[in-house]
TORKOL-859086 format. One record per atom (N, C-alpha, C, O): residue number from 0; residue in three letters; z negated, x negated, y negated. Coordinates in pm, whole numbers. Atoms other than C-alpha are relative to their C-alpha. Layout:
<sites>
<site seq="NUM" type="ALA" Z="Z" X="X" Y="Y"/>
...
</sites>
This chain:
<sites>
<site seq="0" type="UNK" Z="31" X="-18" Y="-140"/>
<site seq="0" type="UNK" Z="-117" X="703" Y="-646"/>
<site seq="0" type="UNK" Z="-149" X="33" Y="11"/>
<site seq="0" type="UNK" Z="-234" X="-43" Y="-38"/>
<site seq="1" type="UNK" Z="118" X="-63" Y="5"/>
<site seq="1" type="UNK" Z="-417" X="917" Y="-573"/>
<site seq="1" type="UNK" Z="-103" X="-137" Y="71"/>
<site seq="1" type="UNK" Z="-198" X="-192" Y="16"/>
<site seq="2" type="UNK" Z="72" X="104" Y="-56"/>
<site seq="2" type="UNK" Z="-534" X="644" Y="-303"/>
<site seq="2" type="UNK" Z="-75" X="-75" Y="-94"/>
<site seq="2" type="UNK" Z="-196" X="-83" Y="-117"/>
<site seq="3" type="UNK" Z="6" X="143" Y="111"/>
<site seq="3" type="UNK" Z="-515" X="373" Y="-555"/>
<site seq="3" type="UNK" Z="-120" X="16" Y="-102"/>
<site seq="3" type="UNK" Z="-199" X="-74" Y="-131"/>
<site seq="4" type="UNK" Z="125" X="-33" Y="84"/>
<site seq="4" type="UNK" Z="-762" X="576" Y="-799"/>
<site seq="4" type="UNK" Z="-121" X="44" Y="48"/>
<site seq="4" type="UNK" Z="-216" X="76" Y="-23"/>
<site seq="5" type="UNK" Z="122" X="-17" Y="-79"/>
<site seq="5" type="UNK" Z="-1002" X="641" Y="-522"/>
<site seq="5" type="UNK" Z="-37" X="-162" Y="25"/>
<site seq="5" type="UNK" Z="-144" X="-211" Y="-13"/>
<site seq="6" type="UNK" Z="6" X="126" Y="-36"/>
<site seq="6" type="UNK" Z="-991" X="313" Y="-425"/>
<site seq="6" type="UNK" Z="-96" X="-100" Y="-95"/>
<site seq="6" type="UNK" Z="-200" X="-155" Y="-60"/>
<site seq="7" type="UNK" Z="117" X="50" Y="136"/>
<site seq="7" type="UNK" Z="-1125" X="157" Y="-812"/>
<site seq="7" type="UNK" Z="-93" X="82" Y="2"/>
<site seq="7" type="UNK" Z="-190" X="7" Y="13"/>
<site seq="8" type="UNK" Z="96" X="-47" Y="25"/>
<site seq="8" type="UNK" Z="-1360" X="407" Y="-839"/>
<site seq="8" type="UNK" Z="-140" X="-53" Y="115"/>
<site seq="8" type="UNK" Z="-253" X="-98" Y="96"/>
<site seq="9" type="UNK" Z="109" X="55" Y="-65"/>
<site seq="9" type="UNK" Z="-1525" X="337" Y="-533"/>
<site seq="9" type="UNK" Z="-51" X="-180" Y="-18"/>
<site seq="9" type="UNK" Z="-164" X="-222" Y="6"/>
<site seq="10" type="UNK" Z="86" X="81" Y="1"/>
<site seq="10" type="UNK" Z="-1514" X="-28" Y="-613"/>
<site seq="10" type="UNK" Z="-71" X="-14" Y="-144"/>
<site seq="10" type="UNK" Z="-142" X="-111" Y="-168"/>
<site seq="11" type="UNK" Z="70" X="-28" Y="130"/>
<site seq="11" type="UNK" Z="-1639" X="53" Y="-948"/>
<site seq="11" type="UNK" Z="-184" X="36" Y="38"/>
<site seq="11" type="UNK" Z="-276" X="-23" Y="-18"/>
<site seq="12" type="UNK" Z="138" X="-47" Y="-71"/>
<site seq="12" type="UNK" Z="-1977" X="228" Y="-750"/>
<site seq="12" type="UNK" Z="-53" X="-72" Y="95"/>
<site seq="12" type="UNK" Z="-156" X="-40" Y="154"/>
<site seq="13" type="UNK" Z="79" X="20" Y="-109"/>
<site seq="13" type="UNK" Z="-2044" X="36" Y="-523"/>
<site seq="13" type="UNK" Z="-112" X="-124" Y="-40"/>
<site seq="13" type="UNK" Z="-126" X="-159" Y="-158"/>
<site seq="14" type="UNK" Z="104" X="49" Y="64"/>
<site seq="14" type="UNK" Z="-2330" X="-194" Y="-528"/>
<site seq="14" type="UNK" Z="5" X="-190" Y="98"/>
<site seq="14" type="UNK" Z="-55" X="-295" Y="79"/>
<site seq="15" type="UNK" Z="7" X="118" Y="-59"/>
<site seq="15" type="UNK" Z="-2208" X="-446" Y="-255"/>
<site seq="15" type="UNK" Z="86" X="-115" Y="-51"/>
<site seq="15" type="UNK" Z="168" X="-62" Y="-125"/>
<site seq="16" type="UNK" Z="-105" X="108" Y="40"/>
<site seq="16" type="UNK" Z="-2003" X="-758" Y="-343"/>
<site seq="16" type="UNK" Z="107" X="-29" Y="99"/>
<site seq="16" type="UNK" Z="224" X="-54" Y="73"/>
<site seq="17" type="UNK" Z="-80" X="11" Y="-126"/>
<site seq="17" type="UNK" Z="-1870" X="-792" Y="-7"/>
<site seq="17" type="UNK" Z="136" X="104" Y="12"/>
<site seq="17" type="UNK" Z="253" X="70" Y="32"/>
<site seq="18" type="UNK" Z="-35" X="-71" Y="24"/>
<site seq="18" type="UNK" Z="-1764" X="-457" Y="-42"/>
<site seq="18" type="UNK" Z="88" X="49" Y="-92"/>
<site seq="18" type="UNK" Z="157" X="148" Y="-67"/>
<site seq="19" type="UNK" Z="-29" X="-11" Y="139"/>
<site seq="19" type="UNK" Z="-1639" X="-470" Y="-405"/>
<site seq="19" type="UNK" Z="134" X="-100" Y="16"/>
<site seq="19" type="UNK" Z="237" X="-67" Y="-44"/>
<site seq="20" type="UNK" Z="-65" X="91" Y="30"/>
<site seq="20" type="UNK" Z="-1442" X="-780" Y="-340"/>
<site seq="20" type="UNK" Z="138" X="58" Y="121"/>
<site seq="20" type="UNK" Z="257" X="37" Y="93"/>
<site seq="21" type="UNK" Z="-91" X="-52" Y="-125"/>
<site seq="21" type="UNK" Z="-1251" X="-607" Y="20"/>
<site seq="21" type="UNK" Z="80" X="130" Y="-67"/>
<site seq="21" type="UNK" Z="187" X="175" Y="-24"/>
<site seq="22" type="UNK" Z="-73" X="-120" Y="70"/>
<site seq="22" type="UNK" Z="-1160" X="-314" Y="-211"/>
<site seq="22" type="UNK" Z="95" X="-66" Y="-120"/>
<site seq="22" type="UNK" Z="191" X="2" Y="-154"/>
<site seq="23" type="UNK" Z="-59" X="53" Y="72"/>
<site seq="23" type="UNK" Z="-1022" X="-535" Y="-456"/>
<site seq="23" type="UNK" Z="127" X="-72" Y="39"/>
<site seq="23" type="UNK" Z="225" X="-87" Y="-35"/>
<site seq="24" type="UNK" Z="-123" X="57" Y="-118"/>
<site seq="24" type="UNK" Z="-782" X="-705" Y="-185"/>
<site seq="24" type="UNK" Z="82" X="102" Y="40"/>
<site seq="24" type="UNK" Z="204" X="97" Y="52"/>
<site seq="25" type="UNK" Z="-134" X="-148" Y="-46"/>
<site seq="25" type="UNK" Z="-666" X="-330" Y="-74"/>
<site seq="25" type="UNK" Z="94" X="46" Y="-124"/>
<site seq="25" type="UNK" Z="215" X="69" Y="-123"/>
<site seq="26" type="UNK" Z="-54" X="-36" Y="111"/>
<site seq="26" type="UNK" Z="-626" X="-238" Y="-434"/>
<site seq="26" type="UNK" Z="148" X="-121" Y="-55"/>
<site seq="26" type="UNK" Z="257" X="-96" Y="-106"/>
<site seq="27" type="UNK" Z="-120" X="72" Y="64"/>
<site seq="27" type="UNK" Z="-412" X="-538" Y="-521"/>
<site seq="27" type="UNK" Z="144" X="29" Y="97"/>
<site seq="27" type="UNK" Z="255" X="15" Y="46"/>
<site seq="28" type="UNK" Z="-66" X="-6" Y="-102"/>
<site seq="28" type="UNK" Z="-219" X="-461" Y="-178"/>
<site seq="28" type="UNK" Z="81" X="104" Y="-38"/>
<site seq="28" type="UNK" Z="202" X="84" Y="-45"/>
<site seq="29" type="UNK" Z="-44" X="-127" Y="50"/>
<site seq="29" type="UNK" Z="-153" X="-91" Y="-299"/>
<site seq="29" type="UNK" Z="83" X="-28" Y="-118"/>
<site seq="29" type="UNK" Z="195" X="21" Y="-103"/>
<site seq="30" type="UNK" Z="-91" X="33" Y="72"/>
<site seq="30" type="UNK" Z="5" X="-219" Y="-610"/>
<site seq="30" type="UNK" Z="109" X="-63" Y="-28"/>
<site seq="30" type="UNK" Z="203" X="-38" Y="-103"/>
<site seq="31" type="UNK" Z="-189" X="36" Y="-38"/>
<site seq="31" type="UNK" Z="264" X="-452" Y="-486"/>
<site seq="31" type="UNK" Z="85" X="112" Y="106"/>
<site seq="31" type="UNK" Z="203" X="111" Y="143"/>
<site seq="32" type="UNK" Z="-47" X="-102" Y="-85"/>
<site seq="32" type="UNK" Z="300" X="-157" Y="-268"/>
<site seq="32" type="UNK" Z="115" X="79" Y="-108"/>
<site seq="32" type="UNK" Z="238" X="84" Y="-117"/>
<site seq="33" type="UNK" Z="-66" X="-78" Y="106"/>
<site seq="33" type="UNK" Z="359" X="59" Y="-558"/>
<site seq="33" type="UNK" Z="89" X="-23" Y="-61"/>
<site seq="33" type="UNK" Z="175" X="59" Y="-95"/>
<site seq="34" type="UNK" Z="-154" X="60" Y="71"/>
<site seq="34" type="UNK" Z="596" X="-182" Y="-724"/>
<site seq="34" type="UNK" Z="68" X="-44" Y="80"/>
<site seq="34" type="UNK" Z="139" X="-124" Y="20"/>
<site seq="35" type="UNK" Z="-98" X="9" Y="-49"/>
<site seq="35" type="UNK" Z="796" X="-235" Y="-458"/>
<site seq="35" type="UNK" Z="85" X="138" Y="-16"/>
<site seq="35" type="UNK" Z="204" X="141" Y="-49"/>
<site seq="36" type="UNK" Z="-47" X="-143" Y="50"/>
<site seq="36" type="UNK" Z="847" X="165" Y="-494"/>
<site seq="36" type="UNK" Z="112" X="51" Y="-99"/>
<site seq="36" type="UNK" Z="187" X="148" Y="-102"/>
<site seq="37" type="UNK" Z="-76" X="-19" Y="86"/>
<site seq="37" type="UNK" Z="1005" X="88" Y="-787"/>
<site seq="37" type="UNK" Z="127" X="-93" Y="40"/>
<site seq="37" type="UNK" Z="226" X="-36" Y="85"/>
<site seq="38" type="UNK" Z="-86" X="88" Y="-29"/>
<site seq="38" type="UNK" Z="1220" X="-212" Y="-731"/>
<site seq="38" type="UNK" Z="58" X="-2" Y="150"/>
<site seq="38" type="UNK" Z="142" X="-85" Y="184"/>
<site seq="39" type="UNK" Z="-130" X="-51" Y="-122"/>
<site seq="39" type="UNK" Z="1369" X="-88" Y="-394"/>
<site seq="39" type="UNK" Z="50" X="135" Y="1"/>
<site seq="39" type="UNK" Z="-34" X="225" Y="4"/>
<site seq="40" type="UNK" Z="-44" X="-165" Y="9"/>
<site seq="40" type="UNK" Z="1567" X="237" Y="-404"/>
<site seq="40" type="UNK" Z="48" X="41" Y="176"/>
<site seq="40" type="UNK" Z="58" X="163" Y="192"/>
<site seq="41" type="UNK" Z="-57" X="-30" Y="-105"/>
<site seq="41" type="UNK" Z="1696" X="241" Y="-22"/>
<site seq="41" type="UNK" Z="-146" X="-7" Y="84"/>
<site seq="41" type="UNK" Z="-233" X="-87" Y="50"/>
<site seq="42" type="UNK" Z="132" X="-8" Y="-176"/>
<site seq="42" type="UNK" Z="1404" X="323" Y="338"/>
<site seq="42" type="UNK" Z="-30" X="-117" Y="32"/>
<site seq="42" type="UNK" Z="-139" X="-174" Y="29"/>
<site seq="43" type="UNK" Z="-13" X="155" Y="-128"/>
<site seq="43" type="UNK" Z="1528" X="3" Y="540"/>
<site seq="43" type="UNK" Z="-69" X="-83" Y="-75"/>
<site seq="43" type="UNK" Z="-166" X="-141" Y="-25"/>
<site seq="44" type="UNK" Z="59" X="72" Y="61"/>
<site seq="44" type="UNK" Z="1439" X="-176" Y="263"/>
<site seq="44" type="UNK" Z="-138" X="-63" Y="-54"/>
<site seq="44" type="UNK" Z="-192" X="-173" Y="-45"/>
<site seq="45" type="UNK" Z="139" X="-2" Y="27"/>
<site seq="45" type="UNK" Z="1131" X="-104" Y="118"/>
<site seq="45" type="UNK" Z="-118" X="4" Y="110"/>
<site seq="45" type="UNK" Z="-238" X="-20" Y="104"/>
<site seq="46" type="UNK" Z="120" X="13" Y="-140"/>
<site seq="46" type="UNK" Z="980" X="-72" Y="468"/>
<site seq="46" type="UNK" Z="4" X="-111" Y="52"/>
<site seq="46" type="UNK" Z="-86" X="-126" Y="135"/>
<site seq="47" type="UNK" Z="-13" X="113" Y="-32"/>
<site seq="47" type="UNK" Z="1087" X="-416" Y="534"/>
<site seq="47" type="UNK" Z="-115" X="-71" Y="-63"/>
<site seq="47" type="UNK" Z="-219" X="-112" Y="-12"/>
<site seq="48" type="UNK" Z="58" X="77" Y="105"/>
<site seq="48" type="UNK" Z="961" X="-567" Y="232"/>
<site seq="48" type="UNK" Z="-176" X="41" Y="17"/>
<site seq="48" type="UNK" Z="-268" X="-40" Y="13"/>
<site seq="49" type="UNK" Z="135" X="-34" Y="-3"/>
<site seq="49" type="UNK" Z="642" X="-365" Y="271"/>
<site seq="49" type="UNK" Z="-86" X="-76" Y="119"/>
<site seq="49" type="UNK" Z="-200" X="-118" Y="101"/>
<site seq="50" type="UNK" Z="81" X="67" Y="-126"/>
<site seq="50" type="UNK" Z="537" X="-517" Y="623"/>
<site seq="50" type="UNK" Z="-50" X="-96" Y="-12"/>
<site seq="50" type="UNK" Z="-141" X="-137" Y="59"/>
<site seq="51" type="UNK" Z="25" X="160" Y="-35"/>
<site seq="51" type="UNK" Z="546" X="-866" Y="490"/>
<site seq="51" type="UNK" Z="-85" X="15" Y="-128"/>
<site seq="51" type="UNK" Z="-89" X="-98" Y="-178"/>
<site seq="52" type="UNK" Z="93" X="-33" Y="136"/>
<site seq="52" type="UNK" Z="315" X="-752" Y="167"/>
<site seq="52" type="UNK" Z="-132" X="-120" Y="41"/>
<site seq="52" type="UNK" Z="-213" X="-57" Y="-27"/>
<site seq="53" type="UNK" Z="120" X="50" Y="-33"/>
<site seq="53" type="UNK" Z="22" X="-979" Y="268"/>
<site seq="53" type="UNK" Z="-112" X="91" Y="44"/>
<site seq="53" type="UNK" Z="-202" X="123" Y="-34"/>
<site seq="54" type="UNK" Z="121" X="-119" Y="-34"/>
<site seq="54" type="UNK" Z="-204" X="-725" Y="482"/>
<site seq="54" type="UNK" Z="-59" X="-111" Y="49"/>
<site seq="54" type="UNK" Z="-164" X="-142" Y="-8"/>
<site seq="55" type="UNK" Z="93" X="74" Y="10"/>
<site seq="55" type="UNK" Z="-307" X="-1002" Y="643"/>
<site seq="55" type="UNK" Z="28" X="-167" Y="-11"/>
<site seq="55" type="UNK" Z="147" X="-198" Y="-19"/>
<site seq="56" type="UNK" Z="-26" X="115" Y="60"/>
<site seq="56" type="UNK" Z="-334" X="-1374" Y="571"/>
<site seq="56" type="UNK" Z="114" X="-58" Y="6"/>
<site seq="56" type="UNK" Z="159" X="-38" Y="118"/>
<site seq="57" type="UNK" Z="-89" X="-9" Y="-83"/>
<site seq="57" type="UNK" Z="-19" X="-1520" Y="560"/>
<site seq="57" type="UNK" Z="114" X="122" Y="60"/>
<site seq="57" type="UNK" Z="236" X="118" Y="49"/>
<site seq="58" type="UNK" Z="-116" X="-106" Y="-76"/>
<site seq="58" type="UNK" Z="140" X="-1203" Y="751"/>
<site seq="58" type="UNK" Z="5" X="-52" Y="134"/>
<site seq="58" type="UNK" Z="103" X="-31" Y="205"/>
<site seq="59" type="UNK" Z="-21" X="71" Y="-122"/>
<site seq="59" type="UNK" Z="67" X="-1393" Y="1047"/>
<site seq="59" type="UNK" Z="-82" X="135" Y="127"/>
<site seq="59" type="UNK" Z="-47" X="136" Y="245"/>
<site seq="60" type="UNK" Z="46" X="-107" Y="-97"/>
<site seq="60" type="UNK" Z="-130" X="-1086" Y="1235"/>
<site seq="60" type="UNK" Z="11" X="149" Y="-34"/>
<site seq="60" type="UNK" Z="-56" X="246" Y="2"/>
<site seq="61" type="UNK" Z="-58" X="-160" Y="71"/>
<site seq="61" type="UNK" Z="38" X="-789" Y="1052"/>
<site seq="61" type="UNK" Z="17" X="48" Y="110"/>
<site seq="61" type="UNK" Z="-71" X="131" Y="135"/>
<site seq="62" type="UNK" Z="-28" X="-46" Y="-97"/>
<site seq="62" type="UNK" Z="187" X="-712" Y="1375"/>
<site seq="62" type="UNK" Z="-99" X="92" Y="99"/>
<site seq="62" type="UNK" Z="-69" X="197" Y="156"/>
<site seq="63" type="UNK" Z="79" X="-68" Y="-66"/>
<site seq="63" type="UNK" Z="-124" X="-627" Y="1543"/>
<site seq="63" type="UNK" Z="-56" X="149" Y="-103"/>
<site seq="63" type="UNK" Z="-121" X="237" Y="-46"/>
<site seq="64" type="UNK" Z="-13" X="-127" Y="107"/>
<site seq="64" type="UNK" Z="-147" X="-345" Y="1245"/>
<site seq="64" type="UNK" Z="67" X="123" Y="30"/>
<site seq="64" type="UNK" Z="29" X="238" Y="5"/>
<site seq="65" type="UNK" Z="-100" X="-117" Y="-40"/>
<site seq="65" type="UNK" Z="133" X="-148" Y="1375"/>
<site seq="65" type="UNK" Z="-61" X="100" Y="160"/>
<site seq="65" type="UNK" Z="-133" X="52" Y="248"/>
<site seq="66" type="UNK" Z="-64" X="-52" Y="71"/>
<site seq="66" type="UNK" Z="182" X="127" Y="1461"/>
<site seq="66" type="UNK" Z="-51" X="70" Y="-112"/>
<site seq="66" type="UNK" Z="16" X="129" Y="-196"/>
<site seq="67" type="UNK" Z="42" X="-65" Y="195"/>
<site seq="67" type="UNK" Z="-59" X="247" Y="1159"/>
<site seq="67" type="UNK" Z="69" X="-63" Y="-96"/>
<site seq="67" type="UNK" Z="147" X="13" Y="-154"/>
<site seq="68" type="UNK" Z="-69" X="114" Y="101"/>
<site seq="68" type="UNK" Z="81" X="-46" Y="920"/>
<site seq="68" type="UNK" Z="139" X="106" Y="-37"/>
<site seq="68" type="UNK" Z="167" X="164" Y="-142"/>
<site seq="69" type="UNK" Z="-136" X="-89" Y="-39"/>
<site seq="69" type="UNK" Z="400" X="147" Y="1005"/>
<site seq="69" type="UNK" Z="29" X="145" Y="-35"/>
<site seq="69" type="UNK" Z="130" X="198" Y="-83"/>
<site seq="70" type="UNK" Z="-52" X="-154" Y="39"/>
<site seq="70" type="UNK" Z="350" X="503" Y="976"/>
<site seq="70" type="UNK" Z="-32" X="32" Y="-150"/>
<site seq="70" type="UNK" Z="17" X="124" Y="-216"/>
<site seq="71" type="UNK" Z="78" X="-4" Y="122"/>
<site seq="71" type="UNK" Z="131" X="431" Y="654"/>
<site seq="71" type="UNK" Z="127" X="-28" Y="-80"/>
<site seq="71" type="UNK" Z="164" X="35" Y="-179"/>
<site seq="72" type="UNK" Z="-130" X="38" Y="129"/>
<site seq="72" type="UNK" Z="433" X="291" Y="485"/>
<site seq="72" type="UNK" Z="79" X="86" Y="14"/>
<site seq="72" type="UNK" Z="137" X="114" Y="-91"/>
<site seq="73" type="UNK" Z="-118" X="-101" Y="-26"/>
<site seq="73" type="UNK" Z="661" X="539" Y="618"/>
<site seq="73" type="UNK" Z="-63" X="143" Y="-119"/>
<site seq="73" type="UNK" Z="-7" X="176" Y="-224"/>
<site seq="74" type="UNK" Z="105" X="-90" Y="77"/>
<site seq="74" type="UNK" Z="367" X="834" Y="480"/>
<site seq="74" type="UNK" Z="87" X="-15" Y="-159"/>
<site seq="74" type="UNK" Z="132" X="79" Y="-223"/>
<site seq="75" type="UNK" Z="28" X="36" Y="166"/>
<site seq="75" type="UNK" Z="433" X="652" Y="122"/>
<site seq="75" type="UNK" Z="167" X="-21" Y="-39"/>
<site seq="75" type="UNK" Z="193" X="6" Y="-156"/>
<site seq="76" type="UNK" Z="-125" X="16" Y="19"/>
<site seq="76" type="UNK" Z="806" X="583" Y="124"/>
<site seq="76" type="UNK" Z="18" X="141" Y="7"/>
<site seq="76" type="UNK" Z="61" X="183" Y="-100"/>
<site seq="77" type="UNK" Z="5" X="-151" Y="31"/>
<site seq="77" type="UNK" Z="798" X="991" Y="213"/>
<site seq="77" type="UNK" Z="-35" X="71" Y="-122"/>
<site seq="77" type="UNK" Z="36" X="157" Y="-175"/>
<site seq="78" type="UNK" Z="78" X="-30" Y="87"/>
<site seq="78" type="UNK" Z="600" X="1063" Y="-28"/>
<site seq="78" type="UNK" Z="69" X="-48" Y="-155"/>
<site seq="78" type="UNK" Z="63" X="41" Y="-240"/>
<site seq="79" type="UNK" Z="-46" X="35" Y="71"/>
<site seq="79" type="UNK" Z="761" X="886" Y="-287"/>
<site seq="79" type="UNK" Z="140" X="34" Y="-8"/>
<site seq="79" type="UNK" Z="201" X="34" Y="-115"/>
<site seq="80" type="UNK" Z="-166" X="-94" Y="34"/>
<site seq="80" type="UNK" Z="1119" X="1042" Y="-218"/>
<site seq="80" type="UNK" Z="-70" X="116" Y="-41"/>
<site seq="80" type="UNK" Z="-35" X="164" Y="-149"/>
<site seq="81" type="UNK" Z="3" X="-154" Y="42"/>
<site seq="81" type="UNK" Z="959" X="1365" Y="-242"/>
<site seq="81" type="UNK" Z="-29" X="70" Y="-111"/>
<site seq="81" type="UNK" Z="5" X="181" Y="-153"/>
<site seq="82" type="UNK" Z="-12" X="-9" Y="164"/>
<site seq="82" type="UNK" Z="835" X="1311" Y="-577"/>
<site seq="82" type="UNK" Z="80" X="6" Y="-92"/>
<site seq="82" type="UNK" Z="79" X="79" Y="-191"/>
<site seq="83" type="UNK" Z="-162" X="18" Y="55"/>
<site seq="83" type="UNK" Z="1189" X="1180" Y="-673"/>
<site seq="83" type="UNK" Z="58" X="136" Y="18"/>
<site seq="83" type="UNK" Z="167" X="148" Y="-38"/>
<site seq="84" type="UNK" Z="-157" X="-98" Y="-58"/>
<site seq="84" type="UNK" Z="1368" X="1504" Y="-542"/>
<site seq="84" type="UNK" Z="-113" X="155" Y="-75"/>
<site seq="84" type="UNK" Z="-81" X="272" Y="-95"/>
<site seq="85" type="UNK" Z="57" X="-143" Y="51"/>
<site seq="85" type="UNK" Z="1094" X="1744" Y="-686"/>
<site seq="85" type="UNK" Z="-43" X="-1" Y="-171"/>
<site seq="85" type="UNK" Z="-75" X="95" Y="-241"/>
<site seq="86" type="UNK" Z="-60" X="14" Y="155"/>
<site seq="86" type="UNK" Z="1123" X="1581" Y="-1047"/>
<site seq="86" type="UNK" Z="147" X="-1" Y="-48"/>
<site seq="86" type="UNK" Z="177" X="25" Y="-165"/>
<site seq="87" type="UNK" Z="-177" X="-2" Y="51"/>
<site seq="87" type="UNK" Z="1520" X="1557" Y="-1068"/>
<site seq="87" type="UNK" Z="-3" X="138" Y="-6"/>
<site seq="87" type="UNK" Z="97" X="201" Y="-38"/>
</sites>
């Protein structure tokens, strides 16, 4: 995931800790992302599972996330069939 390798690099450069440590929270976020990718094969699903990913503490104010939270996962669940259907 292109994100995902922008994502280390920048916290690789950067010089803040604050900074370093908030990129390190997205990055881990992006990767249960990614492995849910794998371990769900059906939409309903993986967009379920994705909401309750820990965006934020808990999952207790995810809600106020939507509708970006929402289209972002949708974006990546797209994105990830289209890879599937343009490698088979």
């Amino acid at each position: 995931m292109k994100l995902l390798e922008d994502l280390r690099a920048q916290a690789a450069a950067t010089t803040s800790v604050f900074q370093r440590q908030l990129l390190k929270e997205d990055i881990a976020r992006l990767e249960k992302l990614q492995m849910l990718l794998v371990e769900i094969s059906d939409g309903a699903g993986f967009k379920k599972q994705a909401m309750t990913l820990g965006w934020t503490p808990g999952d207790i104010r995810t809600f106020e996330l939507n509708p970006e939270l929402a289209a972002f996962i949708e974006t990546v669940w797209q994105r990830q069939s289209d890879v599937e259907i343009n490698s088979a």
